[in-house]
C-alpha positions as protocol buffer text, in pm:
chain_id: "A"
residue {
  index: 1
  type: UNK
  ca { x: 1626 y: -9460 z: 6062 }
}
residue {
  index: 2
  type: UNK
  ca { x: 1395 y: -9381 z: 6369 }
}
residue {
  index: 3
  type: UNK
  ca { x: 1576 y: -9431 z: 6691 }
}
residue {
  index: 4
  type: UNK
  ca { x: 1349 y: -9665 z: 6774 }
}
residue {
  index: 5
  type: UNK
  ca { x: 1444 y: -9889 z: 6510 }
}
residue {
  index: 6
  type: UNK
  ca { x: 1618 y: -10229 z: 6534 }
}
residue {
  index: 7
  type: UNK
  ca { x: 1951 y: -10163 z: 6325 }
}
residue {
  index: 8
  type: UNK
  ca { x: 2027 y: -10545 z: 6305 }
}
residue {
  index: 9
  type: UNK
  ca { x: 1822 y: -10745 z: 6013 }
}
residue {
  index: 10
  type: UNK
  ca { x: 1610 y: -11040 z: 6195 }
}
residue {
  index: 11
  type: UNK
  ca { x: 1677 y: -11225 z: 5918 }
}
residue {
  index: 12
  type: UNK
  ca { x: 2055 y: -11167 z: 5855 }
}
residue {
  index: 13
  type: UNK
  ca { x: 2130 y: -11122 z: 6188 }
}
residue {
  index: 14
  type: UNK
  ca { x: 1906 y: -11262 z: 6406 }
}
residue {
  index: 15
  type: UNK
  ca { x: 2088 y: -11274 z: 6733 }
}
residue {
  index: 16
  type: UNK
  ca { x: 2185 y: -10917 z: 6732 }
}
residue {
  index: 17
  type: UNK
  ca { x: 1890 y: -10884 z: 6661 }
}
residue {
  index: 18
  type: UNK
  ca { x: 1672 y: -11018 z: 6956 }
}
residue {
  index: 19
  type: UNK
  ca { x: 2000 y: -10885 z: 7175 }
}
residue {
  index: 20
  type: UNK
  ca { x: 1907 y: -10514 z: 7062 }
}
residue {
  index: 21
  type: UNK
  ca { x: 1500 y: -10599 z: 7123 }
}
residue {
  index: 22
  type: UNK
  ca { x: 1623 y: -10697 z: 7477 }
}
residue {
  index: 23
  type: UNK
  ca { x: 1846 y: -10510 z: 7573 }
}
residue {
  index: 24
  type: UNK
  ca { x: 1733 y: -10161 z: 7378 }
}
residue {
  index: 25
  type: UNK
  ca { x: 1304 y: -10196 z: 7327 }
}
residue {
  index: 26
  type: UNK
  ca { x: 1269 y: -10414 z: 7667 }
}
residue {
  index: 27
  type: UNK
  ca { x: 1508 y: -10267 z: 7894 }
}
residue {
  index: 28
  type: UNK
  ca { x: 1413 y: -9896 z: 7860 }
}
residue {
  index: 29
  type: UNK
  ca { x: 998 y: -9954 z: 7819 }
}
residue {
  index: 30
  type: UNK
  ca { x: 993 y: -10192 z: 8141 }
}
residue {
  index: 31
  type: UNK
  ca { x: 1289 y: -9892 z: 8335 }
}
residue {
  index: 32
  type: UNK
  ca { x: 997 y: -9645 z: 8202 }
}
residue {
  index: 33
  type: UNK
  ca { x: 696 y: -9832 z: 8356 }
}
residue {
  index: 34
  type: UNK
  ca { x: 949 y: -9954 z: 8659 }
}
residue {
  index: 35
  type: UNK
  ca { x: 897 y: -10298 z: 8611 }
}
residue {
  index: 36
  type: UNK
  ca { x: 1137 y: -10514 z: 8683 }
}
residue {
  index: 37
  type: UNK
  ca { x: 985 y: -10846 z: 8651 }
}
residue {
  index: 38
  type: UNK
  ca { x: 965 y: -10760 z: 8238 }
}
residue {
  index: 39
  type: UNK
  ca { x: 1328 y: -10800 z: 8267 }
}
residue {
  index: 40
  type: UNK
  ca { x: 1455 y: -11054 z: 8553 }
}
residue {
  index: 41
  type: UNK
  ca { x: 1478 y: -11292 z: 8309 }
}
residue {
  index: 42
  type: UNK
  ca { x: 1737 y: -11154 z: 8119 }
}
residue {
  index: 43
  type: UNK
  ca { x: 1962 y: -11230 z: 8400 }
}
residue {
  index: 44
  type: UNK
  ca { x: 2135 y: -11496 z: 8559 }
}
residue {
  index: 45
  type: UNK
  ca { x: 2078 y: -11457 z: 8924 }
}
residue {
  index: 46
  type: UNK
  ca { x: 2290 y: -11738 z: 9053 }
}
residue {
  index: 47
  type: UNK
  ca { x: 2623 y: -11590 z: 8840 }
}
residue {
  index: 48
  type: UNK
  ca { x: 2533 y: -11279 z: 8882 }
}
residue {
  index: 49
  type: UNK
  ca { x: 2783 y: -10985 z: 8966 }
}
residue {
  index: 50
  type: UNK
  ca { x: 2851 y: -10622 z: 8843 }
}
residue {
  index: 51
  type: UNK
  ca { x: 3128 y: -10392 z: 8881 }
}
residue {
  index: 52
  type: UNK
  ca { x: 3074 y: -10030 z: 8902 }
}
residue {
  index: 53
  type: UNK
  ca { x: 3359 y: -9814 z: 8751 }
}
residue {
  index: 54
  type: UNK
  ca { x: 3193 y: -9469 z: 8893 }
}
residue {
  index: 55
  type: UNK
  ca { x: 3246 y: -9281 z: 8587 }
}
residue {
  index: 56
  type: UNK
  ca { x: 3627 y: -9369 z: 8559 }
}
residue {
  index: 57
  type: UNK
  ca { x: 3739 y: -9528 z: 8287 }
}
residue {
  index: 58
  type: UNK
  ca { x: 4063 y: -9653 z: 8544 }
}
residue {
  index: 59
  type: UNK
  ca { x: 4014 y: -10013 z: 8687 }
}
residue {
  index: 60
  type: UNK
  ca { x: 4193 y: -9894 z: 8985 }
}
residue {
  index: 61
  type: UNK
  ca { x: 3892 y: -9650 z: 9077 }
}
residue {
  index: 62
  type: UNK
  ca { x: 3595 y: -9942 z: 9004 }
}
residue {
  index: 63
  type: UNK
  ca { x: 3399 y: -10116 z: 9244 }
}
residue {
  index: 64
  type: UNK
  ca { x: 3197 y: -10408 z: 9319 }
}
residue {
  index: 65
  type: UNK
  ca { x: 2847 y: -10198 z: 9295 }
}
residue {
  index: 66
  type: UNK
  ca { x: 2628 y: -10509 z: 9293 }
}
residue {
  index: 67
  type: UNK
  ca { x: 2721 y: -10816 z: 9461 }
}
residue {
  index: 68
  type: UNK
  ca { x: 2438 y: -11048 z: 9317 }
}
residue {
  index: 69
  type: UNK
  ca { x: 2127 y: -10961 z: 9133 }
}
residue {
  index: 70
  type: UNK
  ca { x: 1905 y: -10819 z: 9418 }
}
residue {
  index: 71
  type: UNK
  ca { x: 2107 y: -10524 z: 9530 }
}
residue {
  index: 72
  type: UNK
  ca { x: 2116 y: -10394 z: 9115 }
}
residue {
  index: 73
  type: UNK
  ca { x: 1744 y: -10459 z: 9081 }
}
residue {
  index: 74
  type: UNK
  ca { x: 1726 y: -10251 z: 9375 }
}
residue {
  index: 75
  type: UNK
  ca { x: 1878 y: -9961 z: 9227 }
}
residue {
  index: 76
  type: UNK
  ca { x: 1737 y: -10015 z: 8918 }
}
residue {
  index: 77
  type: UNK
  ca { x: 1419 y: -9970 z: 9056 }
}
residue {
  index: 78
  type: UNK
  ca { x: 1532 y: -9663 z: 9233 }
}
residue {
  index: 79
  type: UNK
  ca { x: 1710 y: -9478 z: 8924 }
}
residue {
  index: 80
  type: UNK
  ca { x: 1370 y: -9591 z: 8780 }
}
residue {
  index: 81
  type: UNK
  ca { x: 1088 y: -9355 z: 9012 }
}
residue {
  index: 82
  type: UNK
  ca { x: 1368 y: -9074 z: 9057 }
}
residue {
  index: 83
  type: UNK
  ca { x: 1389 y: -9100 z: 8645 }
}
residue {
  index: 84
  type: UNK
  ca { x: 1017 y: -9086 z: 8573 }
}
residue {
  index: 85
  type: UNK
  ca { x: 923 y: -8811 z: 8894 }
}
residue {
  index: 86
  type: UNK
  ca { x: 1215 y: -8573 z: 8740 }
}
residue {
  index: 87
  type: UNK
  ca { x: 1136 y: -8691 z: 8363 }
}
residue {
  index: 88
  type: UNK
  ca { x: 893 y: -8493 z: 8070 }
}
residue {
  index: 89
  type: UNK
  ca { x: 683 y: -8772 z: 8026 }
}
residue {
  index: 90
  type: UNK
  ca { x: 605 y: -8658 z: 7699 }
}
residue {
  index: 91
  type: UNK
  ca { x: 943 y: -8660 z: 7599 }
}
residue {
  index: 92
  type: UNK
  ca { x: 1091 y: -8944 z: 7776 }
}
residue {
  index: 93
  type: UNK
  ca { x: 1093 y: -9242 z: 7575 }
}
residue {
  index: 94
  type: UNK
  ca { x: 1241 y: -9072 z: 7217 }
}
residue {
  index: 95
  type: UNK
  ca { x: 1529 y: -8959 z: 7467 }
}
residue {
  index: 96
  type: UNK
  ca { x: 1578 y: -9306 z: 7588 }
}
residue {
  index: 97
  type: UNK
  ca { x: 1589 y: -9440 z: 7279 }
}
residue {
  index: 98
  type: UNK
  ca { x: 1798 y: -9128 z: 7120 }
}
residue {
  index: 99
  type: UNK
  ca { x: 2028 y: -9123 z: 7407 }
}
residue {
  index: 100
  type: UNK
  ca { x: 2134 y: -9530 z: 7441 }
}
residue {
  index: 101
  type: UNK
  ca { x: 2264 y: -9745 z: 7119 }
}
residue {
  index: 102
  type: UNK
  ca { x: 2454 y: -10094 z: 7097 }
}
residue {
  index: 103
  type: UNK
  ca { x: 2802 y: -10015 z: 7009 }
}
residue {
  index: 104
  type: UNK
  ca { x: 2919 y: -10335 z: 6946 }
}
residue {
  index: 105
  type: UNK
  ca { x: 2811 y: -10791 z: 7051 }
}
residue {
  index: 106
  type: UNK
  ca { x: 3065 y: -10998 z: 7029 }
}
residue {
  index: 107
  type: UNK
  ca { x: 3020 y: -11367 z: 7024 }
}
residue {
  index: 108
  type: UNK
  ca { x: 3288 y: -11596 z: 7152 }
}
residue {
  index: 109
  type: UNK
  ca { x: 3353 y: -11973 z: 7215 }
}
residue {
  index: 110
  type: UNK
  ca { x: 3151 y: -12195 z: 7478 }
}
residue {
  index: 111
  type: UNK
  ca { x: 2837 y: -11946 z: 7401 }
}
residue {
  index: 112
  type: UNK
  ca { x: 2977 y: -11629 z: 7562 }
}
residue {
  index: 113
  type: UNK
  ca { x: 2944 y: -11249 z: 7459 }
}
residue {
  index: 114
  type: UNK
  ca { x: 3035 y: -10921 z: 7492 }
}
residue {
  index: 115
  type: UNK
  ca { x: 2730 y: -10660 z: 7476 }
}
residue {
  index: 116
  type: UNK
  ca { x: 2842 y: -10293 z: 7459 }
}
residue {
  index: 117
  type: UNK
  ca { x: 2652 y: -10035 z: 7541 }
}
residue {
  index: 118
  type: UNK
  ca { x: 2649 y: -9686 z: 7487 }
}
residue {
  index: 119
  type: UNK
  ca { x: 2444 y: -9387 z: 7698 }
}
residue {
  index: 120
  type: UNK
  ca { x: 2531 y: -9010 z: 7543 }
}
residue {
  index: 121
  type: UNK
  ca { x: 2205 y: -8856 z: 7575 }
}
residue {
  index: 122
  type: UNK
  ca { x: 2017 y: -8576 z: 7751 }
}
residue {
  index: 123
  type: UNK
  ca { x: 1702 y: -8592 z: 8016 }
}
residue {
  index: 124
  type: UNK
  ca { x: 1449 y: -8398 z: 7934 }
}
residue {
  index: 125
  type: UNK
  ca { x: 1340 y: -8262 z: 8294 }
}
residue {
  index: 126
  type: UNK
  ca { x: 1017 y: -8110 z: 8369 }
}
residue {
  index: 127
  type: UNK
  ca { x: 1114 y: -7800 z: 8459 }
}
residue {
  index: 128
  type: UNK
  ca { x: 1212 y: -7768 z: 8006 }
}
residue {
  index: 129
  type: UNK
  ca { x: 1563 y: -7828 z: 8066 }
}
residue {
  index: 130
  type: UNK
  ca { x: 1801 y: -8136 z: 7964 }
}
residue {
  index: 131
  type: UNK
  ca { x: 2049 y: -8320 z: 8199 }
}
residue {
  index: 132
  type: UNK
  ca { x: 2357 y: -8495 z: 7999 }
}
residue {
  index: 133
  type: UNK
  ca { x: 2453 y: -8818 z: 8075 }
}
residue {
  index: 134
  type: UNK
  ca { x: 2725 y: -9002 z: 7919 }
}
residue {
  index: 135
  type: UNK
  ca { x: 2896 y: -9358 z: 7998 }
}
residue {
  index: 136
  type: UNK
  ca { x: 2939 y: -9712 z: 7858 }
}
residue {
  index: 137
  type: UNK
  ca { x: 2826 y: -10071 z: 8014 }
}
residue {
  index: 138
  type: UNK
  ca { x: 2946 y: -10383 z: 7856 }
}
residue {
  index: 139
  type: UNK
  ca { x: 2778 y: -10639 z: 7967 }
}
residue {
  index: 140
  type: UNK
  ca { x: 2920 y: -11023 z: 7969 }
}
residue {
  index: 141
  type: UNK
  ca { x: 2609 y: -11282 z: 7861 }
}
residue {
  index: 142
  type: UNK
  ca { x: 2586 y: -11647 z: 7808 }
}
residue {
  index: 143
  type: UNK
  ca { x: 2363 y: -11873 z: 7620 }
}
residue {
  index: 144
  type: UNK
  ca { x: 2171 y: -12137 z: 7768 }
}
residue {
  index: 145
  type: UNK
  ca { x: 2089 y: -12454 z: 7646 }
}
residue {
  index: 146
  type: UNK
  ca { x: 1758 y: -12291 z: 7505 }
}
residue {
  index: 147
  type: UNK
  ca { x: 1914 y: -12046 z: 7332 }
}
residue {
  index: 148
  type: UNK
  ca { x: 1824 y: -11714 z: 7573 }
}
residue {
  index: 149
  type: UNK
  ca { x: 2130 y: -11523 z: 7633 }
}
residue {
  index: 150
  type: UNK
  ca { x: 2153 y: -11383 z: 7989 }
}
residue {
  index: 151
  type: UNK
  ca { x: 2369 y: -11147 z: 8200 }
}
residue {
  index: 152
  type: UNK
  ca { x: 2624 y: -11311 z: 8386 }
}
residue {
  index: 153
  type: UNK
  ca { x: 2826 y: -10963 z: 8495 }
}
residue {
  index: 154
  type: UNK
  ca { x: 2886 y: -10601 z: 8354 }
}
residue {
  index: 155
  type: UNK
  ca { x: 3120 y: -10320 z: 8408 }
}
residue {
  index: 156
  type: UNK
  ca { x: 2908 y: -10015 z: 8405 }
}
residue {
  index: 157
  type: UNK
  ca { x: 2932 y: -9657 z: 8426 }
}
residue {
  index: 158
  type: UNK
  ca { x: 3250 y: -9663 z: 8278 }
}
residue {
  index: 159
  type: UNK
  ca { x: 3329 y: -9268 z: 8219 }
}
């Protein structure tokens, strides 16, 4: 299986899998081209908040990072250009996609979920070398009436 190939059956699984298109194929093209707007709707601005845990896996150590939705789109953005003026463009993508997997979605009652999210890859820098990075994000969604799924919260950078 390629890495950039949907592990959940569309037919079988069909949640998982438009979770993984979103949150996998959409997330890291539109953080490659640093565009946001390909994925503001995947979020639930009026809800939204996110904790950052700084690398530390102790809850003690975490911290609101982003009180609502604007001030993680701007750093999004931001890890976005610093990403793609340090990146091998050449090499980029496959590392995205080798370096990030969904661990785990769990669906609970009232339309609520638990997306986790894994990152244990390498950069591959200009200069020929390769930066590690390692942590986890699990993400909290909920269903709409529709059926979209959106991001109400997340703990990320857990170490």
């Amino acid at each position: 299986m390629s890495p950039f190939d949907n592990p959940f059956d569309s037919g079988n699984d069909p949640v998982r899998h438009t979770l993984w298109e979103r949150h996998m194929r959409a997330d890291i093209d539109a953080f490659l081209a640093g565009d946001w707007a390909a994925v503001a709707d995947d979020f639930d601005a009026a809800r939204f908040i996110a904790l950052d845990a700084g690398g530390s896996r102790d809850p003690l150590q975490w911290t609101v990072g982003f009180p609502n939705l604007s001030a993680y789109r701007d750093r999004w953005l931001e890890m976005s250009a610093l990403t793609r003026e340090r990146a091998d463009p050449d090499k980029l993508r496959r590392a995205m996609f080798e370096g990030a997997r969904i661990a785990r979605i769990d669906f609970y009652a009232e339309g609520t979920a638990l997306l986790h999210k894994v990152f244990d890859g390498a950069l591959p820098l200009r200069d020929g070398t390769r930066e590690p990075y390692g942590w986890q994000s699990v993400f909290t969604l909920v269903r709409e009436e529709g059926g979209n799924w959106k991001i109400v919260s997340f703990v990320g950078y857990l170490g």
